[in-house]
C-alpha positions in Angstrom: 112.0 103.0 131.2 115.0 100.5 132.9 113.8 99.9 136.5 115.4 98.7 139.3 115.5 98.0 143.2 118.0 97.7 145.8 116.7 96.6 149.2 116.0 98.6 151.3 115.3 101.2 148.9 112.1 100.5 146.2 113.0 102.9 143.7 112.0 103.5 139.7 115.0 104.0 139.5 117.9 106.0 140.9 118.3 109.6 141.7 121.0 110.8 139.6 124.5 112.3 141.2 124.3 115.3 139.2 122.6 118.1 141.4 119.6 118.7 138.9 116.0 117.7 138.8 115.5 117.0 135.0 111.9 115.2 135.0 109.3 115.5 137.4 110.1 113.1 140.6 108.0 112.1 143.0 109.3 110.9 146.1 107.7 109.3 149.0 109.9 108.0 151.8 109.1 104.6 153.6 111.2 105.1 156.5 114.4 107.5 157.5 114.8 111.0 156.4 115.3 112.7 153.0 116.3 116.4 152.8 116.4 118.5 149.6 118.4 121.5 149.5 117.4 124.1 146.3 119.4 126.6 146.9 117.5 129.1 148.3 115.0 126.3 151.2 115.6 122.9 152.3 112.7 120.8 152.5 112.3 117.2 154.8 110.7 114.7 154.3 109.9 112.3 157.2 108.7 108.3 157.2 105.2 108.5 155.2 105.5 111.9 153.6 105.9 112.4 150.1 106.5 115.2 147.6 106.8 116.0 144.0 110.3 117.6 142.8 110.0 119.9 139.7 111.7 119.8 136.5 114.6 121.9 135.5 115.6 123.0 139.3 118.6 122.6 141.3 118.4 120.4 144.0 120.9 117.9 146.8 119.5 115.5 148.2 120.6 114.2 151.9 119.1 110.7 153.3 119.1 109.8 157.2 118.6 106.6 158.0 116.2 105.9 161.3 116.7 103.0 164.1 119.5 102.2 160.8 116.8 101.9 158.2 115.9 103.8 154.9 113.6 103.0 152.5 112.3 105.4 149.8 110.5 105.1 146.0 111.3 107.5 143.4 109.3 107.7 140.6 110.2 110.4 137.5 107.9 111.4 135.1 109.8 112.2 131.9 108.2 114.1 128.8 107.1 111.2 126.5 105.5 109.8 129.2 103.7 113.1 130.4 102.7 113.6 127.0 101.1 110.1 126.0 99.0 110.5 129.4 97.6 113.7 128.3 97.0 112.4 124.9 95.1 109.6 126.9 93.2 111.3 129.2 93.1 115.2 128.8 93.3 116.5 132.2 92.2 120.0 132.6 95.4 122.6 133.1 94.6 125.7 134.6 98.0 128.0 136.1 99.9 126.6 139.2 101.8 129.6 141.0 104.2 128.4 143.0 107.9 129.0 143.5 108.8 125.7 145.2 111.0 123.4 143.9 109.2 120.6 146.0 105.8 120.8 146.5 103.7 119.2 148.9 101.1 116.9 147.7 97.6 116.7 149.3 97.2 113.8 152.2 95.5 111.0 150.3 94.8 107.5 151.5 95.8 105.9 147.7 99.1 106.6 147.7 100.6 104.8 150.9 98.0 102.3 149.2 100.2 102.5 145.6 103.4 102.5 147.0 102.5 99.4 148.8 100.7 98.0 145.9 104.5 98.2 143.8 106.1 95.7 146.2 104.9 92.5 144.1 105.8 93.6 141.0 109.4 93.7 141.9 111.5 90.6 141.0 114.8 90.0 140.9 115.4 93.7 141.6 113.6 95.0 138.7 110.0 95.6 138.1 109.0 94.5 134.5 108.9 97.6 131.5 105.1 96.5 130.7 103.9 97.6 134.1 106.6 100.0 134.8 104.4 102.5 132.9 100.7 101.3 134.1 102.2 101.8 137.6 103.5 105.6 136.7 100.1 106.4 135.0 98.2 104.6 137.8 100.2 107.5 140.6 99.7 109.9 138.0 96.4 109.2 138.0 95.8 109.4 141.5 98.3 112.6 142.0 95.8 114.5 139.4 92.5 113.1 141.2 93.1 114.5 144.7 95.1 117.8 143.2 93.8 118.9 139.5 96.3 121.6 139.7 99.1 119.9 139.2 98.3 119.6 135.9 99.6 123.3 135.4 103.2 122.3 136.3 103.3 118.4 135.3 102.1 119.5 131.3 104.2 122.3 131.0 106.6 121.3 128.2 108.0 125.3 127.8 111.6 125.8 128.4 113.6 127.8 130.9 113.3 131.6 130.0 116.7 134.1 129.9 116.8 135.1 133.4 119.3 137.3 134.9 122.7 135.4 135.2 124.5 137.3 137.7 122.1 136.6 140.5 121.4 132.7 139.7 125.2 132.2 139.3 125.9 133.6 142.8 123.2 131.8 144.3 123.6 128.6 142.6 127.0 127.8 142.1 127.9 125.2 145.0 125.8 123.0 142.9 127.7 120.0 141.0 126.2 120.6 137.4 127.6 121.0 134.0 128.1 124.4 131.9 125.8 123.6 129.8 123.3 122.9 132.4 123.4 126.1 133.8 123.2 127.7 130.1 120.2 125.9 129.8 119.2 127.1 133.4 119.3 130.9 132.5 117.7 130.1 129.3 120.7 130.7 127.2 122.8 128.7 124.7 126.0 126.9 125.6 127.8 130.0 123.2 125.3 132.8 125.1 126.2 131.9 128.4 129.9 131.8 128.1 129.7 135.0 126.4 127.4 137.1 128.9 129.1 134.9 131.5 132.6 136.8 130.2 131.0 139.9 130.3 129.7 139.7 133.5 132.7 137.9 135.3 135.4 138.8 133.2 136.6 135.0 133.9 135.6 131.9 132.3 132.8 129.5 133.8 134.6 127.0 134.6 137.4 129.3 136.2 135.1 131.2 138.0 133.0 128.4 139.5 136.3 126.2 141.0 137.5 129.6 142.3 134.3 130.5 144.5 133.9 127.1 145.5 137.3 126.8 146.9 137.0 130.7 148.5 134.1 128.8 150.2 135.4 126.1 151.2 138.3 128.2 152.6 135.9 130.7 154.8 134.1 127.2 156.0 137.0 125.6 157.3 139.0 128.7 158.7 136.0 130.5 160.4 133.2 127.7 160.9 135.9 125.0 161.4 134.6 122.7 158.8 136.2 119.8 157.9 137.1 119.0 154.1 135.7 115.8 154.0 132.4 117.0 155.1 131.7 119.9 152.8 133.4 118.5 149.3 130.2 117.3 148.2 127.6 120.3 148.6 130.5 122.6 147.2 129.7 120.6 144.0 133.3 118.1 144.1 133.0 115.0 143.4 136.3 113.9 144.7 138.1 114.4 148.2 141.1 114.2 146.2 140.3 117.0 143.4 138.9 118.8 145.7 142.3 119.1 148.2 144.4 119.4 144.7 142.6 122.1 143.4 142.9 123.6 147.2 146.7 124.3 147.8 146.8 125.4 143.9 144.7 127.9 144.8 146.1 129.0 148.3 149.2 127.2 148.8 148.5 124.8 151.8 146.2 121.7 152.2 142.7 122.0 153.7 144.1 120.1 156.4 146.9 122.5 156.9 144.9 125.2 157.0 142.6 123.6 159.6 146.2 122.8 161.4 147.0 126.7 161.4 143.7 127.9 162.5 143.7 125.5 165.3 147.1 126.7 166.4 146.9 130.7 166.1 
């Protein structure tokens, strides 16, 4: 696993762009502010609290720096990793119910105590492969300790089942992630999902999600009097630029004229 550090943040390594949660991630912040957003609840995350995000959800993250400072440790655990553990040390699974895309972990005195302990292995901005892994099973360890039923959720290697693609589309769709990602999502295959998706929309996925973004973007900036460059990114564009382009082809006028006009009316 490549691991690396950029002061002020200690992090095994970085939280991807892309607005899905494909390994298990715990997160613990140092100082500032992190905010997820899944969706459907947005959960924060203050100096000395920490979380575990689950696999195969949607989730943006926000970070808030405090007094200027923010400083926060990621660590995923991926499948081959998750698997040699439980080869190693057979933890006990029993059924986890729980809905949450982050879920709180118990208060326990050993993890401020890990996260601290990771500092010295860090050099040159990188903490060495050979411990990257004892580190990882050494949280694991204590994660598993002080809440056995995480086991239930952490060694579940099922995939997502079909789920009903209507209602996830129209509740997920601000989020920046591939078509195939959102196949996979709804438990369909890439061919499965453009065809129900045809069925259901009478568009094509691609089509469909640029056009309710944009419709969004529009009601934001006319009625809420949003600015462009503020809600881009959590209507899933990656570029300011893409995002105004795609905007007057779509209505005719700029975001920024269309903010001009509202103003003026």
């Amino acid at each position: 696993m490549n691991t690396s550090v950029t002061k002020p943040d200690y992090v095994i390594d970085e939280i991807s762009q892309e607005h899905f949660i494909p390994m298990h991630t715990f997160l613990y912040v140092i100082k500032g502010i992190m905010r997820c957003y899944d969706g459907d609840k947005t959960y924060t995350f203050r100096s000395g609290q920490y979380g575990l995000a689950r696999k195969n959800r949607l989730g943006r993250y926000k970070k808030e720096r405090e007094d200027g400072e923010l400083e926060k440790v990621f660590v995923f655990f991926d499948e081959p990793f998750l698997r040699m553990f439980q080869d190693k040390h057979k933890p006990r699974i029993t059924k986890f119910i729980s809905k949450d895309t982050m879920l709180n972990i118990t208060i326990s005195e050993l993890i401020p105590t890990f996260i601290h302990s990771l500092l010295p292995y860090y050099s040159h901005g990188k903490i060495e492969p050979t411990f990257s892994d004892i580190k990882r099973e050494e949280l694991l360890m204590i994660l598993l300790q002080n809440q056995p039923e995480l086991a239930g959720i952490l060694f579940d290697f099922g995939q997502p089942e079909k789920i009903n693609l209507e209602e996830f589309m129209n509740r997920n769709y601000k989020f920046n992630v591939s078509v195939e990602r959102f196949a996979y999502l709804t438990g369909r295959s890439i061919s499965a999902f453009k065809r129900d998706f045809k069925a259901i929309f009478n568009q094509t996925p691609n089509r469909w999600l640029v056009q309710k973004r944009l419709q969004e973007a529009y009601f934001l900036i006319e009625k809420k009097n949003e600015k462009a460059s503020e809600i881009y990114l959590d209507l899933g564009f990656e570029a300011l630029s893409h995002f105004s382009f795609a905007f007057k082809k779509l209505f005719g006028l700029t975001p920024t004229e269309l903010t001009y006009r509202t103003k003026n009316e």
